[in-house]
PAFI-452441 format. One line per field, with one value per residue: residue in one letter; x, y, z of N, C-alpha, C, O in turn. Coordinates in pm, whole numbers, plus 50000, padded with zeros to 5 digits. Atoms other than C-alpha are relative to their C-alpha. Layout:
PAFI-452441
vofi: [A_...]
n.xx: [X_...]
n.yy: [Y_...]
n.zz: [Z_...]
ca.xx: [X_...]
ca.yy: [Y_...]
ca.zz: [Z_...]
c.xx: [X_...]
c.yy: [Y_...]
c.zz: [Z_...]
o.xx: [X_...]
o.yy: [Y_...]
o.zz: [Z_...]
This chain:
PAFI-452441
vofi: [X_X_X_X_X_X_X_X_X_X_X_X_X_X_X_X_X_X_X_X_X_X_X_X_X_X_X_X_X_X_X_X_X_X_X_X_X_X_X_X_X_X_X_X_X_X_X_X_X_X_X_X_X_X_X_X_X_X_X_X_X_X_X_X_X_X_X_X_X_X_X_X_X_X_X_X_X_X_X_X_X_X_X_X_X_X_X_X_X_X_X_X_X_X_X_X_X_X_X_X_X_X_X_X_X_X_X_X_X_X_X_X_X_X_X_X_X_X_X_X_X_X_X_X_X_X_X_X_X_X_X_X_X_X_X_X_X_X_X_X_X_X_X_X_X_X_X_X_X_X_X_X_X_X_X_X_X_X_X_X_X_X_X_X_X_X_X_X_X_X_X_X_X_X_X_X_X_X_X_X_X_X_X_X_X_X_X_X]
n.xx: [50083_49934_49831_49966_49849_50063_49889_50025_49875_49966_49835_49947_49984_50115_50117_50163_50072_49907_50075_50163_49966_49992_50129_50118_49969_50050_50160_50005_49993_50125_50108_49924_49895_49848_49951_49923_50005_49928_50041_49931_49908_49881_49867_49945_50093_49936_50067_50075_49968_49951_50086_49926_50067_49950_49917_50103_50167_50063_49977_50103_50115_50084_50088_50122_50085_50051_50065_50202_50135_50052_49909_50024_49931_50028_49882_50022_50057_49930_50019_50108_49965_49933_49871_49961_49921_50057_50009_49901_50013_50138_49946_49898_50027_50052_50095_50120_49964_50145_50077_50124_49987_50097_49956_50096_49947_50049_49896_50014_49933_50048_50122_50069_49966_49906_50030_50025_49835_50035_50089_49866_49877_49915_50087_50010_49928_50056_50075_49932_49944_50062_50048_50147_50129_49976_50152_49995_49914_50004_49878_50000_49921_49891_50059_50100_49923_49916_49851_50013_49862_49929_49990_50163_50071_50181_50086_50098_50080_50046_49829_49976_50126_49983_49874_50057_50091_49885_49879_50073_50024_49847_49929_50077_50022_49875_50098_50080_49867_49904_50031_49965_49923_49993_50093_49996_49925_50139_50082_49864]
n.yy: [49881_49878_50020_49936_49965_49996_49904_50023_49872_49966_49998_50131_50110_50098_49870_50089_49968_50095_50112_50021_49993_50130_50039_49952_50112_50160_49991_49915_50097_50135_49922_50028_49898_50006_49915_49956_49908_49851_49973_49893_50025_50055_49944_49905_49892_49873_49941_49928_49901_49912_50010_50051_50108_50107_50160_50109_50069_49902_50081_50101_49972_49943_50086_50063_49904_49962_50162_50059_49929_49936_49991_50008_49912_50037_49881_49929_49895_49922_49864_49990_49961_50106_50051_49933_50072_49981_49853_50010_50075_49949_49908_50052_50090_49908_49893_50096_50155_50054_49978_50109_50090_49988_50018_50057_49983_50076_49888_50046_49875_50011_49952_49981_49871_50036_50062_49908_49995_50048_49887_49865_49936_50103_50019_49931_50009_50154_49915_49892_50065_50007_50130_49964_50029_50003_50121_49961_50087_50082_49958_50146_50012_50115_50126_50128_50078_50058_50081_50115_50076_50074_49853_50038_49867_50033_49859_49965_50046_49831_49956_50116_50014_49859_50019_50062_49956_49896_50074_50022_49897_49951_50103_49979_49891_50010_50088_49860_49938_50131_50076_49918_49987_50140_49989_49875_50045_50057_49895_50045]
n.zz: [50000_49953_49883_49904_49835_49880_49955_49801_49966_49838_49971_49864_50047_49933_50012_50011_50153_50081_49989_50085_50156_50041_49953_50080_50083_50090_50053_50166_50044_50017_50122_50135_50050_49950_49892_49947_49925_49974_49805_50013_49878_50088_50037_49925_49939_50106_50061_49973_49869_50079_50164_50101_50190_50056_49888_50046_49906_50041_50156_49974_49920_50094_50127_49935_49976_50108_50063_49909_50022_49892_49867_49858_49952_49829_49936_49826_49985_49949_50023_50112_50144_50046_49952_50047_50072_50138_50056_50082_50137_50087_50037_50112_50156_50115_49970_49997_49939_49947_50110_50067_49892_49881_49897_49853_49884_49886_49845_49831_49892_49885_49922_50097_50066_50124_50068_50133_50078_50174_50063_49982_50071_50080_50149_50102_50055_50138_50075_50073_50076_50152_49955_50094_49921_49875_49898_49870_49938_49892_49869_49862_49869_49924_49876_50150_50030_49891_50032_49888_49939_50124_50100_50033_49958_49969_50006_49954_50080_50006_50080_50110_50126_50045_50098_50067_50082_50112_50077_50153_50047_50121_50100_50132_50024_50073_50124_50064_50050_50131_50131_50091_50040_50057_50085_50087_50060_50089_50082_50100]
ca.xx: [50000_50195_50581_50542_50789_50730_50935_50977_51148_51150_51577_51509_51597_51362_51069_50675_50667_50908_50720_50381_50514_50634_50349_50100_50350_50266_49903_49996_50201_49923_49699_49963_50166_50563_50680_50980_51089_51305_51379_51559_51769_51983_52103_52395_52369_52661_52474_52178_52294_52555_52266_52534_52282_52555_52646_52495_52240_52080_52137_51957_51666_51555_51512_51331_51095_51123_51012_50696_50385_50274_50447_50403_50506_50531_50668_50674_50542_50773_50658_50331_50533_50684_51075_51319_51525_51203_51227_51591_51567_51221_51434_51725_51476_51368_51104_50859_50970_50593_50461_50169_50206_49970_50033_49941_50067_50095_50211_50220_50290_50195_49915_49619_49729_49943_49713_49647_50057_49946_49703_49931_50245_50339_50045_50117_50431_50354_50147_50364_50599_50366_50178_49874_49651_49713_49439_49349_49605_49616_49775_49816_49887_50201_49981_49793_50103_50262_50599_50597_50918_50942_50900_50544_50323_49955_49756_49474_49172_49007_49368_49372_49029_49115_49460_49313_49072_49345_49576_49290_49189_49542_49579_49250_49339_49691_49489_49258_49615_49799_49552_49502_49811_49799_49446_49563_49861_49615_49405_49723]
ca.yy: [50000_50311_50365_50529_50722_50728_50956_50945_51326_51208_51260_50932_50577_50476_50738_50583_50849_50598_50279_50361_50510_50115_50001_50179_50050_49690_49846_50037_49710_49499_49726_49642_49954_49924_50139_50281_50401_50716_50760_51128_51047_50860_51099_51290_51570_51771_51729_51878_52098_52258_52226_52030_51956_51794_51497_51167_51106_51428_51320_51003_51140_51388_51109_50923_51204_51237_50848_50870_50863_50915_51035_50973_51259_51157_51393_51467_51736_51990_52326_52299_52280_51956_51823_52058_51762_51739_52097_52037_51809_51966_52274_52123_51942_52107_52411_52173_51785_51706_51812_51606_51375_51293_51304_51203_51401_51211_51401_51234_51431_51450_51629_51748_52096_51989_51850_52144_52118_51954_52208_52516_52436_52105_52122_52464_52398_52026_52297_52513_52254_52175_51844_51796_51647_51649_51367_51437_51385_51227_51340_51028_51072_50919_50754_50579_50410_50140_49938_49585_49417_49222_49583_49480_49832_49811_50175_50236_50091_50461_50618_50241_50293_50639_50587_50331_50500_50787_50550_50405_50725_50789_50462_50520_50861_50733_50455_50731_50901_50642_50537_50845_50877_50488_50546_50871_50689_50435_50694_50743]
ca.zz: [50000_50142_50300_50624_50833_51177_51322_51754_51853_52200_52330_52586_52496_52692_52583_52594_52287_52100_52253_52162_51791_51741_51883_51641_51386_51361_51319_51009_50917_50981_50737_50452_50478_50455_50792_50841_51174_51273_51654_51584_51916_51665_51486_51569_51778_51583_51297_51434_51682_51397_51099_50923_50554_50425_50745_50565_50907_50764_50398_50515_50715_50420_50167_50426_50441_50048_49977_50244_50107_50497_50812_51185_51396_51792_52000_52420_52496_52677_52816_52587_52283_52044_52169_52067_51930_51646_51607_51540_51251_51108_51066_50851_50618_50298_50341_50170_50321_50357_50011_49896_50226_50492_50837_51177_51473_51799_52159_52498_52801_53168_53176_52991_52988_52706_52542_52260_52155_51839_51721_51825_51795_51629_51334_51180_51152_50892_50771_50672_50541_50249_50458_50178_50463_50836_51019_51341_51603_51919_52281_52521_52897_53010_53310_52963_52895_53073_52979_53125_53276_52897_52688_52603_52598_52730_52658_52898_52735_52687_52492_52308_52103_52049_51914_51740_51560_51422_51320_51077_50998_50876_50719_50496_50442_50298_50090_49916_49855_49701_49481_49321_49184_49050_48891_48724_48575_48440_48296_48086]
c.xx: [50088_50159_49957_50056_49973_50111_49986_50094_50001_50201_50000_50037_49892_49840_49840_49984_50041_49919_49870_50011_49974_49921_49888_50052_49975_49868_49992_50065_49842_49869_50044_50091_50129_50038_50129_50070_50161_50021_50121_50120_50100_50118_50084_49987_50094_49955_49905_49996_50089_49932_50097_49868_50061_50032_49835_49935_49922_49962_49875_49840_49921_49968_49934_49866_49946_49907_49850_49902_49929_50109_49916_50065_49974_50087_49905_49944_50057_49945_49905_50072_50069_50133_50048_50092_49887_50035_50146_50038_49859_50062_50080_49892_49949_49866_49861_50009_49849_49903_49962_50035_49878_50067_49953_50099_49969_50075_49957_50065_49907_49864_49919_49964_50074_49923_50001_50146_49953_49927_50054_50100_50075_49928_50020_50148_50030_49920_50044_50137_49940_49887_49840_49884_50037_49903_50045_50094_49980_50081_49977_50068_50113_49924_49931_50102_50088_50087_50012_50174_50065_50000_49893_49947_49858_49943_49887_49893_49903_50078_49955_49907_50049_50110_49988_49903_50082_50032_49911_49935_50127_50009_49864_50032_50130_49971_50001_50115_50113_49923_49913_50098_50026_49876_50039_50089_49945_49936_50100_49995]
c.yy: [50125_49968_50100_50028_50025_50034_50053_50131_50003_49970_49861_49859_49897_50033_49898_50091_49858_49876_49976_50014_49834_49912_49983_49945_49893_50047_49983_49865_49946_49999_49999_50107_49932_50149_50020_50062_50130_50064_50143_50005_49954_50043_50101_50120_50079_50039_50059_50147_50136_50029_49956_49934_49922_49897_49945_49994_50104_49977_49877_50026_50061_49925_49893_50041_49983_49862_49947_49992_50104_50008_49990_50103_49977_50069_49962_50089_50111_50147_50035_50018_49832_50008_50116_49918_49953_50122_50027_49985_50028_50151_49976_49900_50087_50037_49860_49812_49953_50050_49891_49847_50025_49973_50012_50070_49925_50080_49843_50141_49975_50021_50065_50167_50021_49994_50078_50048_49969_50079_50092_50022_49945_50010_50127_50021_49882_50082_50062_49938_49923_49865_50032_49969_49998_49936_50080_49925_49974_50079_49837_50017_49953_49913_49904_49884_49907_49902_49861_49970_49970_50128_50012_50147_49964_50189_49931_49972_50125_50067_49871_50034_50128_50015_49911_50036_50148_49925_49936_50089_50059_49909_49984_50089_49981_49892_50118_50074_49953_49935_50103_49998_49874_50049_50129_49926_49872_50031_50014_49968]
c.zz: [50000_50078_50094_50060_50103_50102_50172_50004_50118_49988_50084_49899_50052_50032_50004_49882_49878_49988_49929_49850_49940_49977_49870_49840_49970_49975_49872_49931_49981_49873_49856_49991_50062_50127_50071_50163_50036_50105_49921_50119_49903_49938_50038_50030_49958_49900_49967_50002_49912_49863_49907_49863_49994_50068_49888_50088_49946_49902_50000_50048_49858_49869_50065_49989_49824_49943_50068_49908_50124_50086_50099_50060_50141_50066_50187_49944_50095_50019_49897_49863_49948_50045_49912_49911_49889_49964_49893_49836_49922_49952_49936_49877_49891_50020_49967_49969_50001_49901_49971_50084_50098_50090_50103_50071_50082_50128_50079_50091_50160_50067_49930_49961_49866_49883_49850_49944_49875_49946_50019_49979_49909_49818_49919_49953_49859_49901_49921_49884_49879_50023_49919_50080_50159_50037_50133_50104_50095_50111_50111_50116_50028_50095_49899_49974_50090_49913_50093_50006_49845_49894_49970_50044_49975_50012_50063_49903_49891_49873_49881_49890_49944_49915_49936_49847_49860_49909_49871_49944_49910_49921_49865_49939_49867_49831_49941_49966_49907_49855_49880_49914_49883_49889_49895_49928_49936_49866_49890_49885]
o.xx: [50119_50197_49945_50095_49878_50192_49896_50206_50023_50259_50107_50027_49846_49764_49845_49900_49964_49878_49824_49956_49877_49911_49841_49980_49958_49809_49931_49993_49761_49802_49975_50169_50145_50026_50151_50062_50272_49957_50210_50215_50201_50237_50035_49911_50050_49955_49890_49946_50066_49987_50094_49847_50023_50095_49726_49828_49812_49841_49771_49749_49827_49892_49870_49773_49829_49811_49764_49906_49885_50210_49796_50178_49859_50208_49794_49915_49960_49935_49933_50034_50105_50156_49976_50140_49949_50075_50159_50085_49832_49999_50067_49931_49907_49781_49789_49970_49852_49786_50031_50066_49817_50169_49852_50215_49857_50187_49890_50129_49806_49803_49987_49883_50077_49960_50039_50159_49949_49978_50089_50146_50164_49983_49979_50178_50098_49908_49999_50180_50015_49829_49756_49773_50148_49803_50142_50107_49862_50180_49886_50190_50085_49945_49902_50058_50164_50035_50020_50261_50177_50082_49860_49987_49802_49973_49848_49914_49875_50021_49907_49947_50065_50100_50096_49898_50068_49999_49952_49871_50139_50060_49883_50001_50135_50004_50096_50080_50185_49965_49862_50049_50082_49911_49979_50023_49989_49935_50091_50097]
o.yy: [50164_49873_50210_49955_50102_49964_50126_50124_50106_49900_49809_49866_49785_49995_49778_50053_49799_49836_49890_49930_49797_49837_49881_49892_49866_49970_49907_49827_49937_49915_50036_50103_49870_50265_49973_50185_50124_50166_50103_50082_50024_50011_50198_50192_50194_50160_50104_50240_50255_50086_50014_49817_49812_49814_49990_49959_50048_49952_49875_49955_49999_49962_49814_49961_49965_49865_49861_50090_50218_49937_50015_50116_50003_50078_49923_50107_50148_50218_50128_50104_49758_50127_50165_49975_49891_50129_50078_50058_49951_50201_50064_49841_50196_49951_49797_49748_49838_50063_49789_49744_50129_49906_50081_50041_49874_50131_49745_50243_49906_49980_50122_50221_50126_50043_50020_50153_50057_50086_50121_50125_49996_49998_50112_50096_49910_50050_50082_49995_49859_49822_50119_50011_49951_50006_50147_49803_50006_50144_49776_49999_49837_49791_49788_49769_49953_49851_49867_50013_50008_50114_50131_50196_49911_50258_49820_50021_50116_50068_49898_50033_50129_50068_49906_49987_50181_49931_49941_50046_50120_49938_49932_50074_50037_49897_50195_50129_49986_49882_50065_49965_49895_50087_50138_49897_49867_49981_49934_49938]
o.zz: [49888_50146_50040_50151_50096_50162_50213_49953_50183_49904_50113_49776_50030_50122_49980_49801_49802_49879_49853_49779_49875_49881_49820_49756_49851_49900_49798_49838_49889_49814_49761_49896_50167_50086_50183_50161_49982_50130_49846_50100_49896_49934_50097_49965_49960_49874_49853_49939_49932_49769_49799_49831_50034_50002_49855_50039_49941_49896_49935_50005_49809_49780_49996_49979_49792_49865_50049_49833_50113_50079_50085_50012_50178_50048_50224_49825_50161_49919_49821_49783_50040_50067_49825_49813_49802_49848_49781_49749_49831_49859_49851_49776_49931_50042_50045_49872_50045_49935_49961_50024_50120_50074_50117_50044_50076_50125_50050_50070_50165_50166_49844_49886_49801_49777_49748_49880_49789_49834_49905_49929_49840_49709_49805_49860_49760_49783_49807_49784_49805_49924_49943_50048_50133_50019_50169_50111_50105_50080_50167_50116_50057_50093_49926_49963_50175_49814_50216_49930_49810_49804_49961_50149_49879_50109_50027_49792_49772_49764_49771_49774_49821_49804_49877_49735_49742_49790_49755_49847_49803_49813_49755_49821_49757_49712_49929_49862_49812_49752_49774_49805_49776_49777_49788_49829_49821_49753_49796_49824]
């Protein structure tokens, strides 16, 4: 069906943004899409931190971005705003990285003051990078998420349907997107 990038801008190694991202991954697998993932922790923090364009992890990331059909965007939530380590790498990719792409924001964060990060500060920026559809996104508590002993992640039954219901909201939305492009080349 679709390549998805699914891109985690939490800095931890051991983030529940990261976990759940993976998580929602085998969904989008399971739905037939190929899914990429992209923990931004990865890449180096000189080539961030100094906007090196040219370091290959940079090189690499922006033809990740260029080969999506869809993206995942999962971020903390810091100080009501997306990780500054997305902000990083959403600022070194090309003005319009997210032309004629759909995309799913996802936050977590502590507390449901947060919750309106994705509509304020994370979505007009996808916006502004050329994102042809934005689905509705999601915020998930941290207390929603729990990490078992074996890595296994169990979402709060409440959060589960709900992030549930995006994620196939994105994954029709990416359908209906992909197969434009096929039927027009058809038409042909």
């Amino acid at each position: 069906m679709a390549t998805v990038l699914s891109v985690s801008g939490s800095p931890s190694a051991t983030s529940r943004t990261a976990r759940l991202l993976r998580h929602l991954d085998a969904r989008l697998t399971a739905q037939g899409h190929q899914v990429i993932p992209l923990d931004v922790r990865t890449i180096p923090a000189d080539a961030l931190l100094g906007a090196d364009f040219r370091h290959p992890a940079i090189a690499e990331a922006t033809a990740l971005f260029d080969r999506a059909d869809g993206v995942v965007i999962g971020t903390p939530v810091y100080k009501a705003a997306y990780s500054g380590l997305l902000k990083s790498l959403l600022d070194l990719l090309p003005q319009y990285a997210l032309s004629g792409k759909t995309v799913l924001p996802l936050a977590t964060g502590g507390t449901t003051a947060h919750v309106l990060a994705i509509d304020y500060a994370l979505r007009p920026v996808l916006s502004s990078m050329g994102a042809a559809h934005i689905v509705q996104g999601w915020f998930t508590l941290d207390k929603d998420i729990a990490v078992g002993e074996d890595g296994t992640l169990t979402v709060a039954p409440g959060p589960a349907e709900a992030l549930a219901q995006v994620v196939d909201q994105f994954s029709n939305a990416l359908g209906s997107r992909t197969a434009l492009p096929a039927a027009a080349g058809r038409a042909a």
